[in-house]
VOBA-1610 file (N, C-alpha, C; in pm, whole numbers, padded with zeros to 5 digits, always signed):
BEGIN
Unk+10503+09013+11396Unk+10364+09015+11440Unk+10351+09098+11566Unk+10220+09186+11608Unk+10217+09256+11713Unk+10175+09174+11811Unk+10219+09255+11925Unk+10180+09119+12056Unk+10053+09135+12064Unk+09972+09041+12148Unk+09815+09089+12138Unk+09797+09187+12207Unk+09676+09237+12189Unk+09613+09390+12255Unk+09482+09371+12208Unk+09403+09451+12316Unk+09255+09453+12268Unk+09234+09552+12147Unk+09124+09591+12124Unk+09092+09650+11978Unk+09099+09779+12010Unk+09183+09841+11972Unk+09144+09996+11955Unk+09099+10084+11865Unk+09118+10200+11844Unk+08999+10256+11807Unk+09082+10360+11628Unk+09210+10315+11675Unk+09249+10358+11498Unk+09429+10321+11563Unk+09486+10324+11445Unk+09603+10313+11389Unk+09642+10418+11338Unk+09769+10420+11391Unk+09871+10528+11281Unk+09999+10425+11268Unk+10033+10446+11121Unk+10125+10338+11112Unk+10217+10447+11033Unk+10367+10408+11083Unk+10458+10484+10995Unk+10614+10405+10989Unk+10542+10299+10937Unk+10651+10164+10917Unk+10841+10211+10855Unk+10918+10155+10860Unk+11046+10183+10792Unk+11015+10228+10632Unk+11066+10279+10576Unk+11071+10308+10421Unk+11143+10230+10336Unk+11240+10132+10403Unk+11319+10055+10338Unk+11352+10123+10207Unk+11426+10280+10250Unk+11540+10310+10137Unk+11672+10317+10227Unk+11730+10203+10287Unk+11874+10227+10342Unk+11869+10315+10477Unk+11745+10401+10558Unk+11802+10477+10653Unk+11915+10365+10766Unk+11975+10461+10805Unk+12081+10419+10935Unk+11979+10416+11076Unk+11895+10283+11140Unk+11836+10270+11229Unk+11946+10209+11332Unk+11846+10211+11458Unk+11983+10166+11610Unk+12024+10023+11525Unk+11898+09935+11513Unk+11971+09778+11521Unk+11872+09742+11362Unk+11771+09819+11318Unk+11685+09768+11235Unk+11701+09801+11086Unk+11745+09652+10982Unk+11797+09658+10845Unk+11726+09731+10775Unk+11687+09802+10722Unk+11675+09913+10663Unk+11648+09887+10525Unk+11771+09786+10388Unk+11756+09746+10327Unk+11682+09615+10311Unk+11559+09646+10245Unk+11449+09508+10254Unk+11418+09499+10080Unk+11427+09436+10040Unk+11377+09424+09865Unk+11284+09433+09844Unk+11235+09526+09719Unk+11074+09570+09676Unk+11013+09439+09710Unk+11023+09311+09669Unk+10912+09254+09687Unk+10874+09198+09822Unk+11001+09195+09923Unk+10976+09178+10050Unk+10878+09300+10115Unk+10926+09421+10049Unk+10900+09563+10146Unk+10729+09535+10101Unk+10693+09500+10005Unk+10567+09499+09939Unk+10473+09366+10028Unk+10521+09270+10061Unk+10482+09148+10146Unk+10445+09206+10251Unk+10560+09292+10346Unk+10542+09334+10434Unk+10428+09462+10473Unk+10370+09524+10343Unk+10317+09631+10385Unk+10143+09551+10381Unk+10178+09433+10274Unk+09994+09366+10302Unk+10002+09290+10410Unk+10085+09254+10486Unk+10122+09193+10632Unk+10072+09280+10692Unk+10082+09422+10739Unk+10065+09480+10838Unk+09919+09553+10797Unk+09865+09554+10663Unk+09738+09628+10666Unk+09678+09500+10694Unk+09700+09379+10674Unk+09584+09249+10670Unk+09570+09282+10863Unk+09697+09298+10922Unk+09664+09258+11058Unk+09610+09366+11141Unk+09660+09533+11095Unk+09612+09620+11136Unk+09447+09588+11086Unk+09374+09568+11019Unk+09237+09598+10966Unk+09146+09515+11066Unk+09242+09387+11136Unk+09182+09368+11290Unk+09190+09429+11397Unk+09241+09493+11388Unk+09264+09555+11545Unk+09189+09715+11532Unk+09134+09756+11425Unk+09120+09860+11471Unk+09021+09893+11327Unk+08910+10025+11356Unk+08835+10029+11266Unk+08895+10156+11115Unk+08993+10200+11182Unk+09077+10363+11132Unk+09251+10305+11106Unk+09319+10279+10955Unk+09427+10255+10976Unk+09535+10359+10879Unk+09534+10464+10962Unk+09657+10514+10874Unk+09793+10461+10865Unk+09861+10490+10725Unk+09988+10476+10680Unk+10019+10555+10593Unk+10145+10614+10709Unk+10213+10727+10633Unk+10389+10636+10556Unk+10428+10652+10410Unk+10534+10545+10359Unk+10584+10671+10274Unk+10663+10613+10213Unk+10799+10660+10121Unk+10719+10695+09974Unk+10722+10791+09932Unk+10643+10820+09802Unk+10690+10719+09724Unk+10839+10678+09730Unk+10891+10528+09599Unk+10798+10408+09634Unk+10692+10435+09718Unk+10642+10300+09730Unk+10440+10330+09667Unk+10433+10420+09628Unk+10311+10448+09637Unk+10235+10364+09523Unk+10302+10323+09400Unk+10202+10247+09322Unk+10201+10105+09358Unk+10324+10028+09501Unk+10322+09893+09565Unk+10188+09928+09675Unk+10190+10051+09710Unk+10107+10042+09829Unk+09982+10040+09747Unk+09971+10111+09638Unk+09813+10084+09587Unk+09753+09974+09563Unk+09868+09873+09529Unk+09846+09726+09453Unk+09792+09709+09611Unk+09865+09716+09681Unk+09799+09659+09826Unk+09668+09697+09863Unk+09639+09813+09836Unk+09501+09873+09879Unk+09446+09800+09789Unk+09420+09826+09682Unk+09347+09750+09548Unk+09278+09615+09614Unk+09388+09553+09636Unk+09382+09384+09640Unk+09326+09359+09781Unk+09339+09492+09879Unk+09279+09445+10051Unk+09125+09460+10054Unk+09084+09568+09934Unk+08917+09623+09921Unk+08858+09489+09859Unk+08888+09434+09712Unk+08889+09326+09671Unk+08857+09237+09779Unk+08876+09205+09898Unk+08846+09131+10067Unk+08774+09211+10132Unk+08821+09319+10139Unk+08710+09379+10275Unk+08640+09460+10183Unk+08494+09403+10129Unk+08439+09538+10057Unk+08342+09633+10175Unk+08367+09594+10281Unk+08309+09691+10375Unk+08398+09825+10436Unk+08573+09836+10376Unk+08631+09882+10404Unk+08637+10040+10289Unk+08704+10093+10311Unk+08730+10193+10226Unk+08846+10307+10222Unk+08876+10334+10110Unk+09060+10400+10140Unk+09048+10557+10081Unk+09114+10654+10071Unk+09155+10781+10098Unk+09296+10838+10095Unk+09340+10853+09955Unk+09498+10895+09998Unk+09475+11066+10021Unk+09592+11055+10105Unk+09600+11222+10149Unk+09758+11225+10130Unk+09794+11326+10116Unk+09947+11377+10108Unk+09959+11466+10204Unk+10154+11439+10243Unk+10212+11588+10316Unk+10252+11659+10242Unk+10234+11731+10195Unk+10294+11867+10087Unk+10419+11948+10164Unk+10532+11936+10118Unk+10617+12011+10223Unk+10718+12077+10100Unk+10799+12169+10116Unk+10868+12278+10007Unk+11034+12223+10030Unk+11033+12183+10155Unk+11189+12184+10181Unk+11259+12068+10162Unk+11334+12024+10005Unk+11333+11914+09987Unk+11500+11870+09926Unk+11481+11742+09898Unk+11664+11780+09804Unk+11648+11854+09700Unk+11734+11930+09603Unk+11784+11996+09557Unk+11830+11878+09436Unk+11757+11856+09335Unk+11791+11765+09230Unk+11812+11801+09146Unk+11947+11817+09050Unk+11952+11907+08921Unk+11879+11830+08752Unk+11867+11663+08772Unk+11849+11607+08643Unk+11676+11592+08673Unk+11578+11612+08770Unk+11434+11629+08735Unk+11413+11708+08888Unk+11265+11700+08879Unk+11159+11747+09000Unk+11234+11660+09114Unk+11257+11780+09216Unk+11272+11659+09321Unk+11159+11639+09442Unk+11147+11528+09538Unk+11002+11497+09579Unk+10971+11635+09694Unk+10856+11688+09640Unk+10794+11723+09733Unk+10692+11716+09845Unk+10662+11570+09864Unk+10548+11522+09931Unk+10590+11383+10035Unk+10464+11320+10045Unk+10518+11183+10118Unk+10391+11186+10137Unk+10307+11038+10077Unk+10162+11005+10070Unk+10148+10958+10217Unk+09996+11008+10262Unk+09921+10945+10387Unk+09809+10879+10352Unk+09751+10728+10336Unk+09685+10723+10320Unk+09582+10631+10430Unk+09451+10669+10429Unk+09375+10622+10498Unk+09254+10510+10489Unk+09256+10387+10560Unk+09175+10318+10528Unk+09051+10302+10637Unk+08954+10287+10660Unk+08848+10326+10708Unk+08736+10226+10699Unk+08693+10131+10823Unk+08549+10067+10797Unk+08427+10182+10754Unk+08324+10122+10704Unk+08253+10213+10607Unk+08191+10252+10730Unk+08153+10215+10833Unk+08063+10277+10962Unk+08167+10368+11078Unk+08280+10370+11025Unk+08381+10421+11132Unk+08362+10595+11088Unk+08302+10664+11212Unk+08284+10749+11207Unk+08418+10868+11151Unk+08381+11016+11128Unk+08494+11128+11124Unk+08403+11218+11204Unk+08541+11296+11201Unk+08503+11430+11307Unk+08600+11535+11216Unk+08519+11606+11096Unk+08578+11701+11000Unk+08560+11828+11117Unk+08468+11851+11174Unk+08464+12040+11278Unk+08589+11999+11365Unk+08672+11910+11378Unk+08787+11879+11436Unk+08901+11942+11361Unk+08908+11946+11282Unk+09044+12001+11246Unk+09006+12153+11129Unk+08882+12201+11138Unk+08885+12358+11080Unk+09013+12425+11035Unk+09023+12441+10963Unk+09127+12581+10969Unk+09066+12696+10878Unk+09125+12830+10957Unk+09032+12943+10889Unk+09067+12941+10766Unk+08970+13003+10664Unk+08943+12971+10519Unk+09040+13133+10452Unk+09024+13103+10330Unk+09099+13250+10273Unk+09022+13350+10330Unk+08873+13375+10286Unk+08798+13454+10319Unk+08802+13498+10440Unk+08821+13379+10546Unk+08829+13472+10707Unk+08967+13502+10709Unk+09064+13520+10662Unk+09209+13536+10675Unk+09204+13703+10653Unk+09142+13690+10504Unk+09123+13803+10419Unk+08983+13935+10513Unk+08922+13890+10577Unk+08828+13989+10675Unk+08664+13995+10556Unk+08706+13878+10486Unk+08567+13857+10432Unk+08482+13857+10475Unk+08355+13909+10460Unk+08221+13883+10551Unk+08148+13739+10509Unk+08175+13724+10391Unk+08090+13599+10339Unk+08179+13451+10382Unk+08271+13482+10445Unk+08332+13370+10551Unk+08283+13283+10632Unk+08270+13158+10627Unk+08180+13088+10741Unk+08183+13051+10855Unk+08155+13115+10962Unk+08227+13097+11056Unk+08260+12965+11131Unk+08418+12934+11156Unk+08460+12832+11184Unk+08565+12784+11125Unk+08581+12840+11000Unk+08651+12826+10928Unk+08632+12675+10846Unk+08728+12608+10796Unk+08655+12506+10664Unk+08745+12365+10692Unk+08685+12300+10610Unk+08748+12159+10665Unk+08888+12174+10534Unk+09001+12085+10589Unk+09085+12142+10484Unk+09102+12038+10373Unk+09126+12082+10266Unk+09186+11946+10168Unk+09228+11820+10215Unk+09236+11772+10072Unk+09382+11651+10167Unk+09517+11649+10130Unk+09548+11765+10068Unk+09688+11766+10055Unk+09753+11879+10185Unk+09816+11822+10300Unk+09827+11894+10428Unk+09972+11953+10421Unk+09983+12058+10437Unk+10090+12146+10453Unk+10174+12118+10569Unk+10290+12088+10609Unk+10361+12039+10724Unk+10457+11987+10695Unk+10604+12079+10755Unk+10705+12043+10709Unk+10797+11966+10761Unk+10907+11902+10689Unk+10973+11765+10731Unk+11042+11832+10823Unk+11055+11672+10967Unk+11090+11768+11106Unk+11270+11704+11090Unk+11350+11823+11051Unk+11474+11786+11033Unk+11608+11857+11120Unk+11671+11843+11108Unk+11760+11885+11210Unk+11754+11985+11331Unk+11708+12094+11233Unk+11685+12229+11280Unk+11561+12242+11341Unk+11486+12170+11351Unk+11316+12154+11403Unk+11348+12127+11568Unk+11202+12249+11659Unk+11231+12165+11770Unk+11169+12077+11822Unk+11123+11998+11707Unk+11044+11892+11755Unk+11182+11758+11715Unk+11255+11775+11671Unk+11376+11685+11641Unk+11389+11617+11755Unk+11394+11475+11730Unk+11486+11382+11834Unk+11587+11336+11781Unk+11688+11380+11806Unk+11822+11338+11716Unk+11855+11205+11718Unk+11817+11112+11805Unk+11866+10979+11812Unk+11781+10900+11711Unk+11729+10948+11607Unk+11611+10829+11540Unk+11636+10894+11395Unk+11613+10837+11310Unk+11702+10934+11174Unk+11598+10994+11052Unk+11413+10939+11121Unk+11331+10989+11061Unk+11273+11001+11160Unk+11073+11068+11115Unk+11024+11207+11192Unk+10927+11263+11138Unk+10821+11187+11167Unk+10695+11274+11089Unk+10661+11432+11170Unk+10588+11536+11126Unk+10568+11647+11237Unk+10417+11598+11304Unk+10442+11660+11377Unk+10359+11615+11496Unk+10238+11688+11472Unk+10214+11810+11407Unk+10085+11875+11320Unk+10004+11726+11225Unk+10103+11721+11140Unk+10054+11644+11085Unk+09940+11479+11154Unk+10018+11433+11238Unk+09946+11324+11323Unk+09852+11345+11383Unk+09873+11495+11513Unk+09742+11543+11516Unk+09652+11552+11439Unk+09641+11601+11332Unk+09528+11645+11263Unk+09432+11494+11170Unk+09571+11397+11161Unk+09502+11278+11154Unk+09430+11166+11227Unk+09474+11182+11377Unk+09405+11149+11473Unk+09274+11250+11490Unk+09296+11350+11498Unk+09155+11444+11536Unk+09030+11411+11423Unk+09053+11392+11335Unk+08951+11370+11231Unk+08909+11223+11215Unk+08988+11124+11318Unk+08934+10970+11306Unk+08896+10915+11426Unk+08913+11049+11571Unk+08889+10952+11680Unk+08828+11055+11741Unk+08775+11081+11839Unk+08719+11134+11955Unk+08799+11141+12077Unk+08772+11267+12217Unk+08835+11242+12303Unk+08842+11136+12351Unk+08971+11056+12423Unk+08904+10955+12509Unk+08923+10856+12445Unk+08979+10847+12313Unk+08980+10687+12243Unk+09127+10626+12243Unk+09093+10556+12226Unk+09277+10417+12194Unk+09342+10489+12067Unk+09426+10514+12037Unk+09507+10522+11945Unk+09679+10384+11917Unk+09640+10389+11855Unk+09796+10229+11839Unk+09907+10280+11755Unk+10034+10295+11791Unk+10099+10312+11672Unk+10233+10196+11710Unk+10185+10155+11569Unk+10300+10019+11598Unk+10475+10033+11527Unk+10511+10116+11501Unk+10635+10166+11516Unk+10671+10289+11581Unk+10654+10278+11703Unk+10662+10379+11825Unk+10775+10523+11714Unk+10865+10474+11679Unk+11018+10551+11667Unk+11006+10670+11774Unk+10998+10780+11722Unk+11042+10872+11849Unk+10913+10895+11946Unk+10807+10862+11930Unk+10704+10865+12081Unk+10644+10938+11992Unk+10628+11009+11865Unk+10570+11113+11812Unk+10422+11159+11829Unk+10380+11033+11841Unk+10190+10963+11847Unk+10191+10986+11984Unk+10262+10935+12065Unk+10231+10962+12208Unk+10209+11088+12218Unk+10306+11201+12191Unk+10318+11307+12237Unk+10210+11393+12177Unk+10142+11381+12072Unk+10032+11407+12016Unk+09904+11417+12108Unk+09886+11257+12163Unk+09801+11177+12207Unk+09763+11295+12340Unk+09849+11277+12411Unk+09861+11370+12570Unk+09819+11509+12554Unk+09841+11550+12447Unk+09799+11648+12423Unk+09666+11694+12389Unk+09642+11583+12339Unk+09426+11646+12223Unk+09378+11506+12363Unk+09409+11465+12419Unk+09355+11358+12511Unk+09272+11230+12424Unk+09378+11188+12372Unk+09384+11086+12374Unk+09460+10930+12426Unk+09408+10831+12458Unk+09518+10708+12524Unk+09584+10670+12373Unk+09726+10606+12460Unk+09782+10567+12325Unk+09893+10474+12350Unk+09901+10368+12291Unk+09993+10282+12310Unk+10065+10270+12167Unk+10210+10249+12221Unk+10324+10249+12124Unk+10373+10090+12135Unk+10411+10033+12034Unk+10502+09936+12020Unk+10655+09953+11887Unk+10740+09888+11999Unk+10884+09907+11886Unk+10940+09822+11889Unk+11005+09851+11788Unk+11083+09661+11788Unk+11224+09666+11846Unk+11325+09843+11813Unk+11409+09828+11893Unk+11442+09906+12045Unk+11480+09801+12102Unk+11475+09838+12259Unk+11564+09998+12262Unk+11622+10048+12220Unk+11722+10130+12234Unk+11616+10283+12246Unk+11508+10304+12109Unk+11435+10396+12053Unk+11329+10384+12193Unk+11299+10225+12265Unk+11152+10243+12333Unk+11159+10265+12435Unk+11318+10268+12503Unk+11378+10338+12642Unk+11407+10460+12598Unk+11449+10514+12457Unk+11448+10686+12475Unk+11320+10742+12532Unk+11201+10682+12473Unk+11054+10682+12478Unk+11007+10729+12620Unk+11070+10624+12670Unk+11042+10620+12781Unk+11069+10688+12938Unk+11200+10705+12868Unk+11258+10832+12947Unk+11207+10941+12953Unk+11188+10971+12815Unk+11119+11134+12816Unk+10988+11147+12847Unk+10886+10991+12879Unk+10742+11025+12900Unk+10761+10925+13060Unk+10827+10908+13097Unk+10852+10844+13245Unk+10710+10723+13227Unk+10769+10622+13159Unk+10697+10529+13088Unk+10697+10384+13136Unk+10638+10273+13160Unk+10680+10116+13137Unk+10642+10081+13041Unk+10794+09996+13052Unk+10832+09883+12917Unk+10764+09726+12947Unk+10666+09726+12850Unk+10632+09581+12871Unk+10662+09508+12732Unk+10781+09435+12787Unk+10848+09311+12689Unk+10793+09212+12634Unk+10793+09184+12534Unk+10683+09065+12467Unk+10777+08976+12408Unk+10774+08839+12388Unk+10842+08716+12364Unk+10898+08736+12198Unk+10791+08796+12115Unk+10841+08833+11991Unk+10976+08890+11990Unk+11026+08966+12073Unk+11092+09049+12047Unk+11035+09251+12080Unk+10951+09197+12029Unk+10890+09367+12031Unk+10859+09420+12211Unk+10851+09583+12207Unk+10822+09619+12304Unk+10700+09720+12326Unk+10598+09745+12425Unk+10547+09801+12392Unk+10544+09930+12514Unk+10503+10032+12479Unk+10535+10163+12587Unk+10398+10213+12619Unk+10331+10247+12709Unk+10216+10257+12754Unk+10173+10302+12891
//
């Protein structure tokens, strides 16, 4: 459970994947139907705290996470969901089928919780191309977002944490759900990724992690306090 906090103004959630990664202290292996408990655990509690809840998960989980969405609208019919994908090229190398090229983002949203689409523009073919019939500003983009997995060779890599969303990517999901100036929450801190986002487009942002090891790297690199909570968890802020 998260420690308390007042309400902020969206969520980014990018929980464990529970396929086996090697974390500092945190089991990794959790059983589909636990991993599945756990993901309507954290949307039931995120959908209080905040009006904007992204979750970015493991594509092997995407028809558990739907059952979850399904069954949370079914309760909140004032709520409403949005899957978006990362589309990325650089992937394993599988010789017996397709191997994954993506990793679903999806978004859930009170029906009055505003967007800000002139937030994340990107120029369109036509203005690329020196089209005149181009609009200026360029266009709001799909939802399948181009942004590639941040892996060894990336210098956005923190080598001490063994996953890594890109930091394009978060931006552009914060920019389209919050305004300058708002709360952002991300309740599995791992490498500060959200923070470092946050400081940047100006936004506040508080991190919570569960292991102490990841929320003093955190902290080091953003010259941070650790406030300890009885759960166990920590939060960086």
């Amino acid at each position: 459970m998260l420690p308390t906090l007042d309400r902020v103004d969206c969520i980014f959630a990018d929980p464990p994947d529970a396929i086996g990664l090697k974390y500092n202290s945190f089991n990794d292996r959790i059983k589909p139907n636990e991993y599945q408990q756990l993901l309507w655990d954290w949307l039931f509690c995120f959908s209080k705290a905040a009006p904007v809840v992204w979750f970015s998960f493991n594509a092997r989980w995407t028809f558990a996470f739907g059952w979850v969405v399904y069954e949370f609208l079914k309760l909140a019919p004032k709520w409403e969901a949005k899957p978006f994908v990362q589309h990325f090229t650089f992937g394993q190398n599988k010789k017996t089928d397709c191997g994954n090229g993506h990793r679903p983002l999806w978004r859930l949203k009170h029906k009055d919780a505003p967007l800000y689409p002139d937030a994340i523009k990107v120029p369109s073919w036509r203005e690329l191309n020196g089209d005149k019939r181009a609009a200026k500003g360029g266009r709001v983009p799909l939802d399948a977002w181009d942004f590639p997995r941040v892996t060894g060779n990336s210098k956005q890599r923190r080598s001490h944490h063994p996953t890594q969303l890109h930091e394009g990517l978060v931006e552009r999901a914060i920019k389209l759900t919050t305004a300058e100036g708002q709360h952002v929450l991300d309740p599995f801190g791992g490498t500060g990724t959200t923070l470092r986002v946050c400081k940047r487009i100006g936004r506040i942002c508080t991190l919570v992690e569960i292991d102490g090891y990841y929320c003093q790297e955190i902290a080091n690199e953003h010259n941070l306090k650790i406030s300890h909570h009885p759960s166990g968890l920590e939060a960086c802020n």
